[in-house]
C-alpha positions as CSV (number, residue, x, y, z in Angstrom):
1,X,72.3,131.7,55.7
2,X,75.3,130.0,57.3
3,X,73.8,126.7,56.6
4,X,73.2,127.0,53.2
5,X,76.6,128.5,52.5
6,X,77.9,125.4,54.3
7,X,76.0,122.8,51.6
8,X,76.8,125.1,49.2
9,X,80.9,124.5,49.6
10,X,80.6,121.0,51.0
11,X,78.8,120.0,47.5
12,X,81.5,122.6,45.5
13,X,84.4,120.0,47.2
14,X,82.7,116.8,47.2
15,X,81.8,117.0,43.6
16,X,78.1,115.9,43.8
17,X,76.6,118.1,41.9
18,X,74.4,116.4,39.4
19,X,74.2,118.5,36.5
20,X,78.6,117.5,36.5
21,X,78.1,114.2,37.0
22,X,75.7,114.0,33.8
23,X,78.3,115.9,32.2
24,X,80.8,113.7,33.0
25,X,78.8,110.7,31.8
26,X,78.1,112.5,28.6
27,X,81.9,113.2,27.9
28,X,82.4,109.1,29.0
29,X,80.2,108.0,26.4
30,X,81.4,110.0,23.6
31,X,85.1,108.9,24.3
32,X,83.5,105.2,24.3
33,X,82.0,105.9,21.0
34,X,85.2,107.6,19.7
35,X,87.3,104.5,20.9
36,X,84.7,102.1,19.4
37,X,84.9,103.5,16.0
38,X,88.7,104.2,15.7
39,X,88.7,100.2,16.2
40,X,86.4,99.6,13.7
41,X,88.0,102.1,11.2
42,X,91.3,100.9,11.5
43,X,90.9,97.2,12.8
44,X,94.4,95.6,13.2
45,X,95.8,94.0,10.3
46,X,97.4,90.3,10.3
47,X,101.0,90.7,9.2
48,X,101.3,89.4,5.7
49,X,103.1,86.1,5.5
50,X,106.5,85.8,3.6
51,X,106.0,84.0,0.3
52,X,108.2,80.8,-0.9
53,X,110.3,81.4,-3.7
54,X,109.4,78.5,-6.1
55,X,112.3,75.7,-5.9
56,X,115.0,75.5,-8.5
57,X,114.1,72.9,-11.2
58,X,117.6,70.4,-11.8
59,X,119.5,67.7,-12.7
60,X,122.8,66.5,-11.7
61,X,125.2,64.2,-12.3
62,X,126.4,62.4,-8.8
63,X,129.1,60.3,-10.4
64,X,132.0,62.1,-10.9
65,X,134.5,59.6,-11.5
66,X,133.5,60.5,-15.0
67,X,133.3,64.2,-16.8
68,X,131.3,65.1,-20.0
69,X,131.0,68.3,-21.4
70,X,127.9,68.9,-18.7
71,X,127.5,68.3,-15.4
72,X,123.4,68.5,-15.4
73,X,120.5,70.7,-16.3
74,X,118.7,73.4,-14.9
75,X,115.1,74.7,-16.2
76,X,114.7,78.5,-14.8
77,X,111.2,79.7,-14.7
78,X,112.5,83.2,-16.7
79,X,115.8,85.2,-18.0
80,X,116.0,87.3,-15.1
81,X,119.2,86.1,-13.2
82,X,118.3,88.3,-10.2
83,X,115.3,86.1,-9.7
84,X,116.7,82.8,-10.7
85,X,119.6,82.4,-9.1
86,X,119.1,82.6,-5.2
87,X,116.4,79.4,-5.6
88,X,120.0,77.9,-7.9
89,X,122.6,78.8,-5.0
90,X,120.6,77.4,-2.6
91,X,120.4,73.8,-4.0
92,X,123.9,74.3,-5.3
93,X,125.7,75.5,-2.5
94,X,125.5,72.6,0.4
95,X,126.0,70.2,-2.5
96,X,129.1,71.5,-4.3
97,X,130.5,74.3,-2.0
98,X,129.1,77.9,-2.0
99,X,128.7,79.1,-5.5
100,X,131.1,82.4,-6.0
101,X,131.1,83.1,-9.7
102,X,128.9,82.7,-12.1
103,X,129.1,83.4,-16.2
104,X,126.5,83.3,-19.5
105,X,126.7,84.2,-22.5
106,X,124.6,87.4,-23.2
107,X,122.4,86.2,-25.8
108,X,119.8,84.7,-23.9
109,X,120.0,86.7,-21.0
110,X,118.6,90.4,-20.9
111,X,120.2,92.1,-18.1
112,X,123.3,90.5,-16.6
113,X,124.1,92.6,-13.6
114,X,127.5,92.3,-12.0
115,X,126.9,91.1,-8.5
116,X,123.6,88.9,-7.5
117,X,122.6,88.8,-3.6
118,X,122.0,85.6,-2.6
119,X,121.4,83.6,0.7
120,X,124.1,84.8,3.0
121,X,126.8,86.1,0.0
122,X,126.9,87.4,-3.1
123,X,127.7,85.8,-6.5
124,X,129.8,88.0,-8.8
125,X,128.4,87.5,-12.5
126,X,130.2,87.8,-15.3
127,X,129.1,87.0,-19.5
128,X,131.6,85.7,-22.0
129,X,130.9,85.6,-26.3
130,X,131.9,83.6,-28.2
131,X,133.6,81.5,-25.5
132,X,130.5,80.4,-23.0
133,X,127.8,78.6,-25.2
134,X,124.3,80.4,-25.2
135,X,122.7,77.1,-23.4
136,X,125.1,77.1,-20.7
137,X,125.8,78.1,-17.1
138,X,128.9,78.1,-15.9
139,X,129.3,78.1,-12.5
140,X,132.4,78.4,-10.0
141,X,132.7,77.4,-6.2
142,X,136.2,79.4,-4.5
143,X,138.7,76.4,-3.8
144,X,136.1,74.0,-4.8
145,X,135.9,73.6,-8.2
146,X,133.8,74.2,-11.7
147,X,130.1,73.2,-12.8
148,X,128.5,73.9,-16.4
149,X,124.9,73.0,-16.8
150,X,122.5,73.4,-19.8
151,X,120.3,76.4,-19.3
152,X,116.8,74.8,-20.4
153,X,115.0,77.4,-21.9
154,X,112.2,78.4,-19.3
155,X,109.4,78.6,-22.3
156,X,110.0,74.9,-23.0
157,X,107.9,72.2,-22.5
158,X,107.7,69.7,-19.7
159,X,108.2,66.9,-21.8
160,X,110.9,68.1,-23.7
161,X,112.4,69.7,-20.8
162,X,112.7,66.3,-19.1
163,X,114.5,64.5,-22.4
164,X,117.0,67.3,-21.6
165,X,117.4,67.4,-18.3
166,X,117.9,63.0,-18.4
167,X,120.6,63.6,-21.7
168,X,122.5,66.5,-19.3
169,X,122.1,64.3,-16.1
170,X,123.6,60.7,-17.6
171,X,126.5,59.0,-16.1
172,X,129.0,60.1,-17.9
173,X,127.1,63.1,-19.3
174,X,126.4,64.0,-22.7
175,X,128.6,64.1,-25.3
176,X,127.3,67.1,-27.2
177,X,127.7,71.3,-26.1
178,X,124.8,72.7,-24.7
179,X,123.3,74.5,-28.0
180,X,123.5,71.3,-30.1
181,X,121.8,68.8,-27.0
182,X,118.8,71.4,-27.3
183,X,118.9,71.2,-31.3
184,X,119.3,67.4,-31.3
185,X,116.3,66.7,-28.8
186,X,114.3,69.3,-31.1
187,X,115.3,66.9,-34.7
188,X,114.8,63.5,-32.9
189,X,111.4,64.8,-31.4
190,X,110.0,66.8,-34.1
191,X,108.7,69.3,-31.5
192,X,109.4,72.8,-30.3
193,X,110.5,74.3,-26.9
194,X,107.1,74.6,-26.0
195,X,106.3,70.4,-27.0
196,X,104.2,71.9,-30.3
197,X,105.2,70.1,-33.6
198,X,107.6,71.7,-35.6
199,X,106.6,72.5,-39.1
200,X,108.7,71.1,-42.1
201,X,111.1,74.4,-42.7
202,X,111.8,74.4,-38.6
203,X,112.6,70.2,-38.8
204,X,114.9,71.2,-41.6
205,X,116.7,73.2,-39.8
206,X,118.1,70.5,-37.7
207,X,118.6,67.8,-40.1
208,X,122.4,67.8,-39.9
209,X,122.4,67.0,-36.6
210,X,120.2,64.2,-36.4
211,X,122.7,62.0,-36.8
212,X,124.7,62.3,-33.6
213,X,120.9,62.2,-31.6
214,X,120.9,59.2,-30.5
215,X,124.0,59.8,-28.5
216,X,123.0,63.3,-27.5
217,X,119.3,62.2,-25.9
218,X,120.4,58.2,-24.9
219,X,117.4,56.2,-22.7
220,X,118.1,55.9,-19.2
221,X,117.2,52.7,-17.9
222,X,117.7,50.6,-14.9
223,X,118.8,51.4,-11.4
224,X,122.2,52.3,-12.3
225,X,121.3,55.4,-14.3
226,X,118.8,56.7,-11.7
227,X,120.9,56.2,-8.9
228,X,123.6,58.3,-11.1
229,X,120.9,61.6,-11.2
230,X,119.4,63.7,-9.1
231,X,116.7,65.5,-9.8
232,X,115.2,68.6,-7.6
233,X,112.1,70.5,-7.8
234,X,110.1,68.2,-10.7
């Protein structure tokens, strides 16, 4: 009697006892399986890498021993100035001094919201009738200076859009306002913002200022009119 008491408690300490050590293996496994599935349920996701905004598309005058009514061109990919204009400031702003202000005219331009976050500040907008011309951007830097640049419109045409952005960009830059550069490229070139022909009631439209085109879109050629230009993100 004593000695079976005595296995008894020594098994009761010792934990030997094999119907608990198969039901410890059984709860082992199933915590193995429930580990093994939670991974494959939720397996770790990669961390989604940031996207590029697209670069700003420009051209700028570099000479400026010489002013014309523009200082270059820029062709935005759309109207929304939210969008547009951090991929702007950040081309802009080591080259003329951080961009502050900015104004448009309204007529082109949906939504104009007052102040536009940007990399590392914000630029307080602003929209001006009749006095800002539809095609233009005018741009300020604090203590730095002013910029306008003809506002390509983003559905035209590659080949179009580079006449305009060469006619913007010259040396001394071009000698007609925004609006009428865009009208005068569309009369010389018979084409549309999108490079399709334009029918004869749309060419008439621009007749009376086909004149003054071939000062508005003049020919670069040479070194000394490239080296006067620089164009980003074409």
């Amino acid at each position: 009697m004593d000695g079976t008491e005595g296995i008894s408690h020594t098994g009761f300490h010792a934990g030997s006892s094999p119907a608990k050590d198969e039901t410890r293996a059984a709860a082992e496994a199933v915590r193995r399986r429930v580990r093994i599935m939670s991974a494959t349920l939720h397996p770790t996701l990669p961390h989604p890498q940031p996207v590029a905004a697209p670069a700003a598309r420009l051209a700028l005058r570099t000479d400026g021993s010489s002013r014309g009514l523009l200082d270059g061109a820029w062709w935005p990919r759309s109207r929304d100035l939210l969008r547009e204009l951090p991929a702007l400031t950040e081309v802009l702003d080591p080259l003329w001094g951080r961009i502050t202000r900015i104004a448009v005219n309204p007529e082109h331009w949906p939504v104009i919201p007052g102040r536009i976050p940007v990399d590392g500040h914000v630029v307080k907008a602003g929209w001006f009738t009749p006095e800002i011309d539809p095609h233009k951007l005018l741009l300020l830097s604090y203590g730095t200076g002013r910029w306008d640049l003809l506002v390509i419109p983003p559905e035209t045409g590659a080949e179009s859009a580079a006449r305009l952005m060469a006619a913007a960009s010259g040396q001394d830059g071009p000698p007609l306002t925004a609006s009428a550069l865009v009208a005068a490229d569309a009369a010389r070139h018979g084409v549309s913002g999108t490079d399709q022909p334009l029918g004869p009631d749309e060419a008439g439209e621009y007749e009376g200022g086909a004149p003054a085109v071939s000062a508005a879109v003049p020919r670069q050629n040479g070194p000394q009119g490239l080296a006067s230009r620089l164009i980003i993100g074409m």
